[in-house]
C-alpha positions in Angstrom: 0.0 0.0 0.0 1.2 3.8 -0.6 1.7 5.7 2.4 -2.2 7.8 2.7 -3.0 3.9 1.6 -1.4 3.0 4.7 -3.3 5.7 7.0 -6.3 4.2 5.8 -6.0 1.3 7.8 -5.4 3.7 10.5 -8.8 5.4 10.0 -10.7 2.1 9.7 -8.8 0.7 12.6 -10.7 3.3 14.9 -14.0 2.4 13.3 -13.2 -1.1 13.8 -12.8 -0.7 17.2 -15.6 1.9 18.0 -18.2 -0.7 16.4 -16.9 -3.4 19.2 -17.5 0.0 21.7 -21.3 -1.0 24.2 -22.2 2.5 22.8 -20.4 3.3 19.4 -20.1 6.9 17.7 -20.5 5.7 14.0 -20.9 2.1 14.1 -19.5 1.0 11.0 -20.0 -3.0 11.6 -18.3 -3.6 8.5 -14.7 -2.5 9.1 -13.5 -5.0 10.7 -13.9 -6.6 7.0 -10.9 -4.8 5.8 -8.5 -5.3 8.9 -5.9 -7.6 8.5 -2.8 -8.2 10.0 -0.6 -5.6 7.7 -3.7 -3.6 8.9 -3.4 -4.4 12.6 0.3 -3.7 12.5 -0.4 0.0 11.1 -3.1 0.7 13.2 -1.5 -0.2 16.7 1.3 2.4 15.7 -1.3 4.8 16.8 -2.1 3.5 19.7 -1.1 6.4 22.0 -3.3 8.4 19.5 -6.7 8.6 21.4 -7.5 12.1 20.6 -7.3 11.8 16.6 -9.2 8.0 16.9 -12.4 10.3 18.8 -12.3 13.1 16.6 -11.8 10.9 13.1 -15.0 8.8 14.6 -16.8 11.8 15.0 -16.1 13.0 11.8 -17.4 10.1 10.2 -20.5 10.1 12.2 -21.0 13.3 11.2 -21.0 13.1 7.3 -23.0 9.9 8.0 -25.9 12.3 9.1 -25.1 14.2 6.6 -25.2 11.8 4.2 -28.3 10.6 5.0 -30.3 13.5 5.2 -29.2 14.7 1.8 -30.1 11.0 0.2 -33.8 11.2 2.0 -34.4 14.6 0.5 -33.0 12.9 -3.0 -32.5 9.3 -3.4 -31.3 10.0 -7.1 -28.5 11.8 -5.7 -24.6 11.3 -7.2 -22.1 10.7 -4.1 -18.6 10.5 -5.6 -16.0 9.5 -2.7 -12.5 10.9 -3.9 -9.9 8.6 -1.5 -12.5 6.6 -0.5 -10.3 3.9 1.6 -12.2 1.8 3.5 -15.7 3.7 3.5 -18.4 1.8 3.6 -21.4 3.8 3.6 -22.6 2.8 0.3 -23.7 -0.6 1.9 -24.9 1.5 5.2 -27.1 4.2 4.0 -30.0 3.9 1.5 -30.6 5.5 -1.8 -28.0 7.1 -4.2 -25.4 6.1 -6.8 -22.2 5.8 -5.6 -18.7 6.4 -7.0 -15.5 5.4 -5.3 -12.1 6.4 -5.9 -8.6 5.7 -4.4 -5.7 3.8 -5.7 -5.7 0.8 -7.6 -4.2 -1.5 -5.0 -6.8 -0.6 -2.7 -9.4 -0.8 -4.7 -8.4 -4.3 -5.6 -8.1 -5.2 -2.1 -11.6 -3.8 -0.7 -13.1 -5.3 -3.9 -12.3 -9.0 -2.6 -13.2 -8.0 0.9 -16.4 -6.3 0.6 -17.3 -6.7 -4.0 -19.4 -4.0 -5.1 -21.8 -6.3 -6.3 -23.0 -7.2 -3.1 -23.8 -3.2 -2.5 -28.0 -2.7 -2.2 -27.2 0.8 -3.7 -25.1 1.0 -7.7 -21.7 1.4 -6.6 -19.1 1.6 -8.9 -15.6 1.5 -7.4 -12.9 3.1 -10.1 -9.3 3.0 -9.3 -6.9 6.0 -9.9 -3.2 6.4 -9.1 -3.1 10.2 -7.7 0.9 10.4 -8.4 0.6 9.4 -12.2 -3.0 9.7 -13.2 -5.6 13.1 -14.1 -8.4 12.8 -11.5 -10.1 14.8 -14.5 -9.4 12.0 -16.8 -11.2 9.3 -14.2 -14.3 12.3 -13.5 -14.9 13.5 -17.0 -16.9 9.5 -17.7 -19.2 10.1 -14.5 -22.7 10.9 -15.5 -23.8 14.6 -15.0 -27.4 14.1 -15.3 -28.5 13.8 -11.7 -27.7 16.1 -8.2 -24.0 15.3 -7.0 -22.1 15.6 -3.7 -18.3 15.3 -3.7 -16.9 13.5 -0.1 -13.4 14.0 0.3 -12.8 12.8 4.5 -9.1 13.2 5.5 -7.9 14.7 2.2 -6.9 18.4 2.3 -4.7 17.7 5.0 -2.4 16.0 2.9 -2.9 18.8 0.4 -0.9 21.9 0.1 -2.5 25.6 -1.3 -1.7 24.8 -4.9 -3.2 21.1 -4.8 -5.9 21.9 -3.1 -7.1 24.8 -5.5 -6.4 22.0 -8.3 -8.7 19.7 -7.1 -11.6 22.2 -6.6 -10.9 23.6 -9.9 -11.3 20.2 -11.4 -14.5 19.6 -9.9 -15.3 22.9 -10.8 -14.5 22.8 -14.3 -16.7 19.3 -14.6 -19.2 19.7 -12.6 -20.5 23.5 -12.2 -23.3 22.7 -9.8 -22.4 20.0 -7.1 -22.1 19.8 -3.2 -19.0 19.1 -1.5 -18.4 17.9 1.8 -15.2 18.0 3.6 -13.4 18.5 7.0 -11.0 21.0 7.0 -8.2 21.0 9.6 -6.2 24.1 10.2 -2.2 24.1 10.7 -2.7 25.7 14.2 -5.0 22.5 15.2 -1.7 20.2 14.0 1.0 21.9 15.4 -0.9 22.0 18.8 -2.4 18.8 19.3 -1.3 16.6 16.2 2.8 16.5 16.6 3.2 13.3 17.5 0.5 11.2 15.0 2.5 14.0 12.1 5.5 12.3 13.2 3.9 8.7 12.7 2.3 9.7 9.3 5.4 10.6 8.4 7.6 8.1 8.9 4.9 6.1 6.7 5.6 9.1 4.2 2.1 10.8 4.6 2.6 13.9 5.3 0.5 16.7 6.5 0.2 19.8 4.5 -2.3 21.5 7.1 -2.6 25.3 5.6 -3.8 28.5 7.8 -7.5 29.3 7.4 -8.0 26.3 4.6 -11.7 27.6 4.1 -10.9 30.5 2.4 -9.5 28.6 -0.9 -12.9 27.4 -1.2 -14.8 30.6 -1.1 -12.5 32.1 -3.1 -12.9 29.0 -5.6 -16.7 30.4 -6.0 -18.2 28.0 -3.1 -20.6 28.9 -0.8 -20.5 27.6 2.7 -24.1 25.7 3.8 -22.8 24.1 7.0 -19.9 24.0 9.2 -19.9 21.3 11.9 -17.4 21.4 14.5 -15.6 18.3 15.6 -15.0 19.7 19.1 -19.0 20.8 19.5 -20.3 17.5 18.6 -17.8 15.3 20.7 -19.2 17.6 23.9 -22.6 16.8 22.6 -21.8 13.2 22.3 -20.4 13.4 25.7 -17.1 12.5 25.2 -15.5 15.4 27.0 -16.3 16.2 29.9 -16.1 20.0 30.0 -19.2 22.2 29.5 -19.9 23.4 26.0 -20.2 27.1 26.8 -16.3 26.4 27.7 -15.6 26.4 24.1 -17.1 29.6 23.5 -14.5 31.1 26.0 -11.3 29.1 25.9 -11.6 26.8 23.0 -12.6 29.1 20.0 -10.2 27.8 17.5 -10.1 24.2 18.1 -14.0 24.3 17.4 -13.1 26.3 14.0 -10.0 24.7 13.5 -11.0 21.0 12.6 -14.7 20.8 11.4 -16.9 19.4 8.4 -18.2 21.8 5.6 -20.7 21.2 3.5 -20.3 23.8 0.3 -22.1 24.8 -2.5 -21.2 25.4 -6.2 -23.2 27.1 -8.5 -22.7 27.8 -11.9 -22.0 31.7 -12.3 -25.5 32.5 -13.9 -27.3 30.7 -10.8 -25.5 32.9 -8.4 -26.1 36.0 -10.5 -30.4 35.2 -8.9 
């Protein structure tokens, strides 16, 4: 596996084990599908990592909700997963067609794990390698003909300025009206509380590209922000801190902006114009 390949594991270790959890966060019951013992071996070099294993839970949860609001209000929807890894909410959540892309190795391997055709939803899995191959190549065969949200979870941290105005340009350029969710994790968040799992990611040669203020490529790429969820707000509301939430308000301000989920909105340029 490439290295982001490798932090996948990571990410679907903590799902694996919240699922096993009396009360879990997101209860993905079918990651332990994908864990073997290459996996295993990844995942326990986080093991010290408690904070990022909550808050990459939480994240999930949240665009789970997401999710499924936006597919009850229209089943016909598009939900392209760019880096999928080892998602499995195609099988989860109901209605939609789904799109999945992330290198071919993985791909292969979730494919005799978990096969597509065993999805209740259309699923079609499409493997790209992000060193060598255009994402715009892979994108431009996707039908355009019904409502589409991009997911990109644990992406743009591995992105620098210049990549990440690429990849919304892309989208952009293909698809002038879609949805995008994301989380969004400021530099400030990693240099205070994520030294030590930067130093594990990059010894595995994942590196963190964390940028100050990340949201502002995106309304400056023409996107309008419909939500912001805050990683920090929700784990209070969850209950797993113990602090009070109007703590946050007071002492905490920029870790509850600093790592959140977005949900924006592109319109083509005449759409805005009303």
């Amino acid at each position: 596996m490439k290295p982001i390949s490798n932090m996948a594991f990571y990410c679907c270790g903590a799902r694996m084990q919240d699922a096993q959890m009396p009360r879990p966060i997101c209860g993905d019951a079918y990651a332990q599908l994908f864990m073997n013992d290459y996996g295993q071996r990844i995942y326990d070099r986080f093991s010290q990592e408690s904070l990022s294993r909550v808050s990459m839970t939480v994240r999930h949860r949240i665009i789970d909700e997401l999710l499924r609001r936006m597919l009850k209000a229209t089943p016909e929807l598009s939900v392209i997963t760019i880096g999928a890894g080892f998602d499995s909410r195609p099988y989860r959540l109901c209605g939609g067609t789904w799109f999945e892309l992330d290198e071919p190795q993985l791909i292969a391997y979730k494919e005799e794990r978990l096969p597509a055709a065993q999805c209740a939803n259309p699923l079609h899995r499409i493997a790209i390698d992000f060193a060598s191959d255009a994402l715009e190549d892979k994108l431009a065969h996707l039908p355009r003909n019904a409502p589409v949200v991009f997911i990109l979870e644990g992406i743009f941290i591995y992105l620098n300025e210049k990549e990440t105005h690429q990849l919304v340009e892309t989208l952009n350029k293909l698809f002038p009206e879609h949805l995008l969710v994301c989380d969004l994790v400021s530099r400030e968040m990693v240099e205070k509380y994520g030294q030590q799992l930067r130093s594990i990611a990059t010894e595995m040669k994942a590196n963190f590209k964390a940028i100050d203020k990340p949201e502002r490529l995106f309304s400056g790429s023409g996107y309008q922000v419909q939500e912001r969820i805050s990683l920090v707000e929700v784990s209070v509301d969850l209950g797993l801190y113990s602090f009070p939430k109007y703590f946050l308000k007071y002492f905490l301000k920029n870790e509850v902006e600093g790592n959140s989920v977005y949900v924006w909105l592109h319109q083509k340029e005449a759409s805005l114009a009303h």
